[in-house]
N, C-alpha and C positions, 0 to 999 in steps of 0.2 A: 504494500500500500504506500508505501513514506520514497520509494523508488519511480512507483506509478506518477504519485505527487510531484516529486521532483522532476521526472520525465517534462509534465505537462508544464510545470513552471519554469523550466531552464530555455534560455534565446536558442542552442544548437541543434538539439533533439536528436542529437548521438546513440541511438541505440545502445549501441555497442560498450560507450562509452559509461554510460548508465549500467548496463550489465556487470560491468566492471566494480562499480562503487555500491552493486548490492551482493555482491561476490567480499568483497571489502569490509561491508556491514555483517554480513554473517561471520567473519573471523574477529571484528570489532567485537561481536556480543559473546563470544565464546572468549575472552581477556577478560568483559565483564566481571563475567560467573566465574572465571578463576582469580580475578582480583580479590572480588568476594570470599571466598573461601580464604585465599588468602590472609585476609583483613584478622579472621580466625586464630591461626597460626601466629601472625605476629604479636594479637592482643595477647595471648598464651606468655611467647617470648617476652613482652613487656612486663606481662605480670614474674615473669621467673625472673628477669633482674630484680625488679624491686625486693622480691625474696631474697634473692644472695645478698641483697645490698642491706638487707634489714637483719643478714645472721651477722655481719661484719662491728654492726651496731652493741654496745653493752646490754641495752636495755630492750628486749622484744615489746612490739607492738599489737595487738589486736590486728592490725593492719598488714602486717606479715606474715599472720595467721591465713588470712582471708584471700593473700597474692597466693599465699603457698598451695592452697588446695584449687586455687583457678587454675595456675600452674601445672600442675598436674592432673587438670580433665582428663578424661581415659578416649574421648571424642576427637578432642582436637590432636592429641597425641597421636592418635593413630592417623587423622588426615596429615598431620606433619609430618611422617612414614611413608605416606602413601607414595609407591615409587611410580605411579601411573601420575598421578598431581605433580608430584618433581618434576616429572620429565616433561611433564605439559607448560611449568614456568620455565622453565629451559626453551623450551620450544618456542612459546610465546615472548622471550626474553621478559617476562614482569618482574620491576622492580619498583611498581611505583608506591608501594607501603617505604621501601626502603628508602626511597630519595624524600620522602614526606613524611618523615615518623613523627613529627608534631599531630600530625593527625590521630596516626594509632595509640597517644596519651593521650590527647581530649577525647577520644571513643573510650578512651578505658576509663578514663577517670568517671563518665559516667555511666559507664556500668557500673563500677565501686558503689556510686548513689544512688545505684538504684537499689526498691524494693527486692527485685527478683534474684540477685546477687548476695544480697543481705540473708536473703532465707536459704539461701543455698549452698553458703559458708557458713552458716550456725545450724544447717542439717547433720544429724549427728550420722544417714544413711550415707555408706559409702560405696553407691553400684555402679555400673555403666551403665542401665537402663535411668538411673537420676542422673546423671553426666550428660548422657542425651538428652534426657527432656529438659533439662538447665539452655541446653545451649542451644535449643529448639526454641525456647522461650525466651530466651535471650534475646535473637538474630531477629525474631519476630517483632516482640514489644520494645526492645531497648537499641540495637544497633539500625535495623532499618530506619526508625523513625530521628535518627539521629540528624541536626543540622548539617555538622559539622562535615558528615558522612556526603552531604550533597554539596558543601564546598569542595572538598576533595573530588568528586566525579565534575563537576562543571571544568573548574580546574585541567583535572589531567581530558577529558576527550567529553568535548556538549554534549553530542548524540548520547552516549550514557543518559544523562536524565531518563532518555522515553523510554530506554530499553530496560532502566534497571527495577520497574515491575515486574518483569517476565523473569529475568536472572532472578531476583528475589523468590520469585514460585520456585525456580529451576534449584535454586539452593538448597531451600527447605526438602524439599523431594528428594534430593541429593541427600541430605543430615539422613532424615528419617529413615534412609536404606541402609546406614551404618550398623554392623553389628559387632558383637564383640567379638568372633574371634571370624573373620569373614574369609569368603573363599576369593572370592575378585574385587577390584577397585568398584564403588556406588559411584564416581564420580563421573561427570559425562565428558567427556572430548572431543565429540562432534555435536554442530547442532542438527547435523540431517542424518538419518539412519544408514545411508547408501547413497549411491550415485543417482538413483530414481530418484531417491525424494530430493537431494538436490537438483535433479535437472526440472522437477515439476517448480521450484521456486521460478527457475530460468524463465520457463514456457509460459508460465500466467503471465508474467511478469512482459513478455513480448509480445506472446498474442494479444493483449487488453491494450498497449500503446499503439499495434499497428493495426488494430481495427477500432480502433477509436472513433472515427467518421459512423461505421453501421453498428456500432454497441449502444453509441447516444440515439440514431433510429430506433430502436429497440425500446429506450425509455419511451421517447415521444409517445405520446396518449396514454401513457400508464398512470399519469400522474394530472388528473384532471384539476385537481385545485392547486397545482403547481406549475408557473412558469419555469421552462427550462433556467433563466437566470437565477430563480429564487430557491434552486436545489442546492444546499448547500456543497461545495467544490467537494468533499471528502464523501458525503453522500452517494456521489454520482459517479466517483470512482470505484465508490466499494460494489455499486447494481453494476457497473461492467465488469468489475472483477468476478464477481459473479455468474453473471449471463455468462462470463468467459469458460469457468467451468461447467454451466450449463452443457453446452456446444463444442467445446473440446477435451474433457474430462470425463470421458462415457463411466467409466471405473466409480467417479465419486459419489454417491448416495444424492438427490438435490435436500432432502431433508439437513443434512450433513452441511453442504455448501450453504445455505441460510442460514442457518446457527451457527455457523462461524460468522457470518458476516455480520452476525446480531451484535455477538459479540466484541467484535471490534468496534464497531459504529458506540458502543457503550464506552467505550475506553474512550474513543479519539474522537467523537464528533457528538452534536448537541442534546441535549435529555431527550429528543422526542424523536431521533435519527434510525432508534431502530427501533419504532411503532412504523414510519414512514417506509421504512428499507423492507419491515417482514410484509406489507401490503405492497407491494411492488410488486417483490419475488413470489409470490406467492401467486399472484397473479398471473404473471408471467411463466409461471409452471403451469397452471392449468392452461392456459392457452397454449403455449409450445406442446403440451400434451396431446391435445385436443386434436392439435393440428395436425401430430407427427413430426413436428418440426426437433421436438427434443430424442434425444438418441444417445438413451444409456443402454447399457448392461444390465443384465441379471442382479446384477450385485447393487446397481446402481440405481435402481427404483425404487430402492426404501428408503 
């Protein structure tokens, strides 16, 4: 969608060149999601200096009680192990916890503050199934929501903002598969399964800019209390992206391809974008039905 967008908004209309920069975007959001986990590991690290630095001290604090057993999560220890995650910050060269670790103490220090931190240093249970759910509840209510967390992404690459919703789901999904004593890495390293599902990113992504001229035909008269100007710009991309799986997507369910599009329209365009987008498509199913003009598969009719 944010490629379609750009497509339509950019003076040269480079196909190719576009192609390029959501080829880009898909290795952008997969640094994301290992920045993130990363963020992990080095809050860990942070808190394990402040422990050594607190044994070196005369007097023990409360507060080196409370680094000490962050320090040794049984969670993030084991993602700091992970040789599938090493080898994927190697790959992606990320360092940018490291060049900006002012950030990774004001992230920590308000975890320290927080409620959820507090109960979990003065729980006397010592599992990995509390380890996970600490840092399950952690990532959710105290790190995500963090400011400082979104000066650091504006900072190192804008596009993070939009993306780091999804990496967020992708994360938590990622914790939750953690187990203790596990057979393979939970962590993901691609965002597409295979070469298929990467090349179907490709294919929507072309066929919906170069038939742009009979996609907006398409709309015309589906939308009787709306002039074509008054359709919101992201609206009218997401009914061609659509239609576009309609008509060369025989394999996708249409059920399928409208509740995706619901859902997006919920995320990125106006409160009433996808009451407007499901009476469209839906419309537009029955009719292309009707007609014969639509031509799925077997599979592709539910």
């Amino acid at each position: 969608m944010q490629s379609v967008y750009s497509f339509f908004k950019s003076q040269n209309n480079d196909v190719v060149i576009e192609e390029k920069i959501l080829s880009q975007s898909s290795n952008d959001f997969i640094k994301l999601y290992l920045v993130m986990i990363a963020l992990l590991v080095e809050l860990q690290e942070c808190a394990e200096k402040l422990f050594e630095k607190s044994k070196k001290q005369y007097v023990s604090s409360d507060n080196s009680k409370n680094t000490e057993k962050f320090s040794k999560n049984a969670v993030i220890m084991q993602l700091a192990s992970d040789t599938v995650f090493q080898s994927q910050l190697k790959n992606h060269q990320i360092t940018y916890w490291k060049d900006r670790d002012e950030y990774v103490r004001l992230i920590f220090d308000a975890i320290v503050g927080s409620e959820i931190f507090q109960e979990y240093v003065n729980s006397p249970i010592n599992t990995f199934e509390e380890d996970k759910k600490f840092i399950l509840d952690l990532y959710t209510h105290v790190i995500v929501p963090n400011e400082r967390l979104y000066e650091f992404l504006e900072e190192s690459k804008i596009t993070w903002l939009d993306d780091i919703p999804l990496a967020n789901t992708i994360v938590l999904k990622s914790l939750s598969k953690i187990k203790e004593n596990p057979e393979s890495s939970p962590l993901l390293t691609s965002l597409y399964k295979d070469e298929e599902d990467q090349d179907f990113g490709k294919q929507l992504f072309r066929k919906t800019v170069l038939n742009n001229e009979s996609l907006s035909k398409e709309i015309i008269g589906k939308t009787p209390n709306w002039d074509q100007d008054r359709i919101a710009q992201l609206d009218a991309i997401l009914l061609k992206m659509a239609i576009t799986e309609f008509f060369h997507f025989p394999s996708i369910p249409t059920k399928v391809t409208i509740n995706e599009y619901l859902e997006i329209s919920k995320e990125y365009s106006t409160p009433k974008s996808s009451v407007f987008i499901n009476g469209v498509l839906d419309q537009l199913v029955r009719e292309y039905t009707e007609s014969g003009k639509l031509k799925k598969s077997i599979r592709g009719m539910q």
